[in-house]
Wavefront OBJ file of the C-alpha trace (Angstrom):
o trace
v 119.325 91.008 77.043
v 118.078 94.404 78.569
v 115.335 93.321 80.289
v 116.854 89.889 81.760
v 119.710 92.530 83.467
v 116.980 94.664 84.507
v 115.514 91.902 86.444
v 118.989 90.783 87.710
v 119.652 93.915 89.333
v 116.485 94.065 91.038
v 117.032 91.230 92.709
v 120.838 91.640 93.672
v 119.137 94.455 95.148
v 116.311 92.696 96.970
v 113.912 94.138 94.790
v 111.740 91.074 94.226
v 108.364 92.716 93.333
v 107.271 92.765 89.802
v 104.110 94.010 88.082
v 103.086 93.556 84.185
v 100.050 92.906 82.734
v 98.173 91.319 80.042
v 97.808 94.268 78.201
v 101.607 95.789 78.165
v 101.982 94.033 74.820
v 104.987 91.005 75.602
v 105.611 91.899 78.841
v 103.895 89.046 80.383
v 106.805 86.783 78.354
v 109.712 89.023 78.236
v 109.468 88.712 82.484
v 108.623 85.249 82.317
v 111.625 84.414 80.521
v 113.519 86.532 82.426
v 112.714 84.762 85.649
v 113.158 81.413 84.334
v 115.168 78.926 87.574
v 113.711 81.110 90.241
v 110.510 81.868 89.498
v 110.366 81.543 93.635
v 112.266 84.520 94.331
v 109.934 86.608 92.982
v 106.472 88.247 93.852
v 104.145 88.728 90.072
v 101.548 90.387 90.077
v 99.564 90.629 86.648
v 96.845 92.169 85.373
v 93.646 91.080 82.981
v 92.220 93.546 80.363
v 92.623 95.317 77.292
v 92.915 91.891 75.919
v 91.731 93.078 72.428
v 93.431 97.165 72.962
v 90.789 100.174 74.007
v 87.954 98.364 73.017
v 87.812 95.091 74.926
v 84.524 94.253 76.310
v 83.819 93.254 80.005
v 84.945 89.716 81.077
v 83.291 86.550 81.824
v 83.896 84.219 84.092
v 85.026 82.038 81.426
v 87.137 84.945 80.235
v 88.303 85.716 82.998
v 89.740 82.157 82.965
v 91.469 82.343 79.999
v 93.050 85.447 80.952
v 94.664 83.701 83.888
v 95.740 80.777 81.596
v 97.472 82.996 79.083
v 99.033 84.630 81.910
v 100.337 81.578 83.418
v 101.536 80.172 80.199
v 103.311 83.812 79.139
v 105.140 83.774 82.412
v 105.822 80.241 82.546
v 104.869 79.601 85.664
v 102.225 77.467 87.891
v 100.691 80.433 89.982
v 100.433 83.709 89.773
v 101.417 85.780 93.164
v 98.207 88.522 92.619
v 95.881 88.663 89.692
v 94.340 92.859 89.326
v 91.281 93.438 87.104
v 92.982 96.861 85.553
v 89.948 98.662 85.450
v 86.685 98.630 86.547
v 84.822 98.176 82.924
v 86.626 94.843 82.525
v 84.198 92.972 84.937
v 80.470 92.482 83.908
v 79.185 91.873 87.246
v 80.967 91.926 90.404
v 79.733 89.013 92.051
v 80.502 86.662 89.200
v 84.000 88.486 89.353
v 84.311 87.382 92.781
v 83.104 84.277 92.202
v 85.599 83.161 89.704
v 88.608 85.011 91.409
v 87.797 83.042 94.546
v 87.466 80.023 92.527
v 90.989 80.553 91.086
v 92.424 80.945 94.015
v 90.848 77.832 95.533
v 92.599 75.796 92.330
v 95.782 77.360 93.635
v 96.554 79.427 90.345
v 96.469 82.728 91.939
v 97.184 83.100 95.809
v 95.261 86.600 95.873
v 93.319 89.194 93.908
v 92.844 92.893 93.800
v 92.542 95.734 91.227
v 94.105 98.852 89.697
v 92.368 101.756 88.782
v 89.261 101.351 91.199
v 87.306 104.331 92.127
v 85.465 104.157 95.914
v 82.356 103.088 94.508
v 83.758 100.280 93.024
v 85.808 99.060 95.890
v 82.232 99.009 98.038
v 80.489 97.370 95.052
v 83.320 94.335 95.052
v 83.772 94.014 98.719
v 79.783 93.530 98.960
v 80.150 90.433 96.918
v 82.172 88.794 98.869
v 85.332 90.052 97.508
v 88.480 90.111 99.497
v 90.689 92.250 97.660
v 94.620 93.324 99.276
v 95.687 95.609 96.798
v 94.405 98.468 94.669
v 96.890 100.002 92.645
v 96.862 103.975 91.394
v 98.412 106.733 89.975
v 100.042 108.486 93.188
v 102.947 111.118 93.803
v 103.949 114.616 94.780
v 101.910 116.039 92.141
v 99.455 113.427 91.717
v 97.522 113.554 95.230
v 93.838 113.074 93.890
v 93.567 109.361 95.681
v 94.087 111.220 99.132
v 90.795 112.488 99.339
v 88.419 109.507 99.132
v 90.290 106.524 97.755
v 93.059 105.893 100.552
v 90.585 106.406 103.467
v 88.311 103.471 101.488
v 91.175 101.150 101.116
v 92.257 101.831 104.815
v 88.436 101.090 105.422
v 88.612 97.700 104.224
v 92.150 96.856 104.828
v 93.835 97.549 101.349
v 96.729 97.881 100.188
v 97.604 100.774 97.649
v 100.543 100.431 95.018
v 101.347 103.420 93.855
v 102.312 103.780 89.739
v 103.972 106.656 88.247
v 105.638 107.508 91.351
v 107.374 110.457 89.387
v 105.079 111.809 87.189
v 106.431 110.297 83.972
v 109.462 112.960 84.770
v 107.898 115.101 86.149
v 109.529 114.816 89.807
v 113.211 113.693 88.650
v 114.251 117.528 88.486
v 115.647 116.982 84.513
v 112.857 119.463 83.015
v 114.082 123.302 83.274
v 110.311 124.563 83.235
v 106.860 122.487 81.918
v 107.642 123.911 78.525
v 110.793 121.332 78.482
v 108.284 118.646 78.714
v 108.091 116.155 75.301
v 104.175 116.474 74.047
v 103.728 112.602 74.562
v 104.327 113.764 78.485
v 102.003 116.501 78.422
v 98.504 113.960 77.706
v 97.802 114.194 81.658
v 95.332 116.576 83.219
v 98.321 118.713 85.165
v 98.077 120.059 81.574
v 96.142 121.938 79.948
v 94.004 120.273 77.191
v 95.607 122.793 74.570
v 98.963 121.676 75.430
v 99.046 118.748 73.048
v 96.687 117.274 70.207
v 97.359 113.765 72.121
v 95.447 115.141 74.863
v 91.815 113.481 75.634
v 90.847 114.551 78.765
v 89.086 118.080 78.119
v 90.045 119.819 81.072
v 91.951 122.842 82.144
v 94.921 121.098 83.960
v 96.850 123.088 86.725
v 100.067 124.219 84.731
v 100.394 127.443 86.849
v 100.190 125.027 90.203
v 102.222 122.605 88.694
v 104.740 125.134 87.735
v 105.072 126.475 91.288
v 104.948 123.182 93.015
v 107.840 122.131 91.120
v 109.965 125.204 91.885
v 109.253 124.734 95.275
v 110.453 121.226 95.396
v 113.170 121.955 93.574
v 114.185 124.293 96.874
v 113.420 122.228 98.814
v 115.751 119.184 97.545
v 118.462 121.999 96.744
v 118.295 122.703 100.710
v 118.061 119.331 101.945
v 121.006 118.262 99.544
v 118.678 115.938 98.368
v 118.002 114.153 94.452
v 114.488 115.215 93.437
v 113.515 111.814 92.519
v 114.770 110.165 95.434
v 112.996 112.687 97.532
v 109.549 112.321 95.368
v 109.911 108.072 95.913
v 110.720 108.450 99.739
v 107.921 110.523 99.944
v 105.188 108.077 98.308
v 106.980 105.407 100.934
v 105.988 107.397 103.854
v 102.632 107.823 103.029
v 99.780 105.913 105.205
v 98.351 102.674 103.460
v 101.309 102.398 100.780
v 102.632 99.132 100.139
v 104.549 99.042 96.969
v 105.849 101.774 94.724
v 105.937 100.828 90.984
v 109.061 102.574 89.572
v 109.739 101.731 85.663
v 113.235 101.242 84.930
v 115.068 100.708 81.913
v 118.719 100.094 82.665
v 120.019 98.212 85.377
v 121.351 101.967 86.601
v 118.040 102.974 86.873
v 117.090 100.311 88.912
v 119.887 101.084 91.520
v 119.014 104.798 91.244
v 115.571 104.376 92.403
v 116.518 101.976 95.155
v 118.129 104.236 96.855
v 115.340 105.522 99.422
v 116.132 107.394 102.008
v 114.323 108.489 105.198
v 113.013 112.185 104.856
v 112.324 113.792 108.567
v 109.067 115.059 108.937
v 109.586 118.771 108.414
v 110.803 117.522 104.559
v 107.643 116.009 104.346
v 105.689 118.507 105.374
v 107.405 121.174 103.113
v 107.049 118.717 100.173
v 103.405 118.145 100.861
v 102.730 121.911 101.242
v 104.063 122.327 98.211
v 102.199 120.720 96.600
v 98.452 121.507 98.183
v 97.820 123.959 95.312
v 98.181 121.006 92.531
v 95.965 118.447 94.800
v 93.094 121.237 95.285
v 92.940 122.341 91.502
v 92.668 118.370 90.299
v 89.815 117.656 92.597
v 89.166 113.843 93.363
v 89.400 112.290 89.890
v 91.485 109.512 89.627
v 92.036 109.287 86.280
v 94.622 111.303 84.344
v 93.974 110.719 80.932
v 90.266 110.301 80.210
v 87.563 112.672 79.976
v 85.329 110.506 81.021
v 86.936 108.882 84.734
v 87.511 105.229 84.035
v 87.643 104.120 87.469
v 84.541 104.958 88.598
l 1 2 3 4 5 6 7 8 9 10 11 12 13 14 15 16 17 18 19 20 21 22 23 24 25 26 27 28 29 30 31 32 33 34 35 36 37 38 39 40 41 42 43 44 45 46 47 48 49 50 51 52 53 54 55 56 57 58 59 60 61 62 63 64 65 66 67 68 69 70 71 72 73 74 75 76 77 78 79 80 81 82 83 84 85 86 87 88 89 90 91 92 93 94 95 96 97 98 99 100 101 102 103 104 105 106 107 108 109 110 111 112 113 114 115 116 117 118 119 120 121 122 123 124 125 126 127 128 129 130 131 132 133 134 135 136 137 138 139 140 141 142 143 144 145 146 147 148 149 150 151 152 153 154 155 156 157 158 159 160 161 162 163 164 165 166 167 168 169 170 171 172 173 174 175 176 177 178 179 180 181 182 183 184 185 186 187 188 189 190 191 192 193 194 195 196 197 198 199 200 201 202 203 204 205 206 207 208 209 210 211 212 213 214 215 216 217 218 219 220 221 222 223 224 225 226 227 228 229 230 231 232 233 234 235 236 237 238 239 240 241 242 243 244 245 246 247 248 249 250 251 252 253 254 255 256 257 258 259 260 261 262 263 264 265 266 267 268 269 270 271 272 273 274 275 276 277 278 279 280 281 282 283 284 285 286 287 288 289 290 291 292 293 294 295 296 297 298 299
């Protein structure tokens, strides 16, 4: 099976992190099977939401119990290694949120909490209930730089950890697209792009293709120079960036997997040419954290 030599090769690797959630349709079991026997060699981290699709409603404490139940049972395992609530609208009230996380924890069937897609405002909200969140995971690369302007200095405030998803830009930064135009419409829903460039677009904004454009042209020099691969230069990047913990990088062939392990370390003059490069992109998107939605869900 695919996704059981997926898993394999991550850990041959050392690659023992693994994030799913409730809402990636069978994930939750096709990773659970897949670490059936050592279950212990692995760090899970899961997410509850979007229990129902787009729609779900915000969840109870009771709900939020279930979630973690299904979880456990789709995994088949006895804990999980971090519960996230994926986005803020999937908790009524933070302090009942906190409540029941903490009370989870104390039962031993989560060992910590945190949450994806949470704007500053948010974070402040949940840490004023009591909440002790490590991890806050976001949309974050080369061309996607909106969190450095108010969300990593609020995570660094309070001690947590970011893991950054779509470390390349759903292509964007592996150096196989010619020019933007290259791009399949199902990549072009994000707000780098224009709202014109696809009917599966739902965000309503301008996007940055010009900036985008240029940024990538640059890089692309940049690499060529170094004698470096795009997407291991856009991954090393992320890694060197203050307050990152994890990068999530899909993969969907055990090759994959070993091509995105390979990190390297990029001096600093890389770095700073790659992050100049890209200043054009960051100051065009503003602070929104959300790429998709007109309306930004993690605030």
């Amino acid at each position: 099976m695919l996704s059981k030599s997926v898993v394999d090769k991550c850990l041959e690797l050392g690659i023992n992190f693994f994030d799913t959630a409730e809402g990636y349709k069978n994930s939750e079991k096709v990773l659970g099977k897949a670490l059936l026997g050592r279950r212990q060699d692995a760090v899970v981290a899961t997410k509850f939401g979007f229990r129902d699709g787009i729609g779900t409603p915000p969840y109870s404490a009771q709900e939020i119990d279930e979630a973690v139940t299904r979880s456990l049972q789709n995994l088949q395992t006895t804990y999980l290694d971090i519960l996230q609530v994926h986005f803020p609208s999937f908790i009524r009230d933070s302090v009942e949120a906190v409540t029941e996380l903490e009370r989870q924890v104390s039962l031993g069937r989560i060992r910590y909490y945190g949450f994806s897609n949470f704007a500053p405002n948010r974070i402040k909200a949940f840490v004023e209930a009591g909440g002790k969140p490590v991890v806050n995971q976001i949309g974050y690369n080369l061309l996607w730089r909106s969190p450095e302007l108010e969300l990593i200095p609020e995570c660094q405030k309070f001690g947590i950890n970011l893991m950054a998803y779509s470390p390349l830009q759903q292509g964007l930064l592996t150096g196989k697209f010619a020019s933007l135009s290259d791009v399949p419409e199902g990549r072009r829903r994000g707000r780098l792009f224009s709202k014109d460039s696809t009917s599966l677009s739902r965000h309503g904004q301008d996007g940055a293709e010009e900036e985008v454009d240029q940024a990538l042209k640059r890089i692309r020099e940049i690499c060529n120079n170094a004698g470096i691969q795009m997407s291991k230069a856009a991954l090393s990047w992320i890694l060197q960036q203050d307050g990152i913990a994890v990068v999530i990088a899909g993969a969907s062939s055990p090759e994959q997997v070993v091509e995105n392990s390979e990190i390297i370390k990029l001096n600093n003059d890389i770095i700073q040419q790659l992050t100049e490069a890209t200043e054009e992109v960051k100051k065009k998107i503003g602070p929104s954290l959300d790429q998709w939605a007109a309306e930004d869900r993690c605030q």
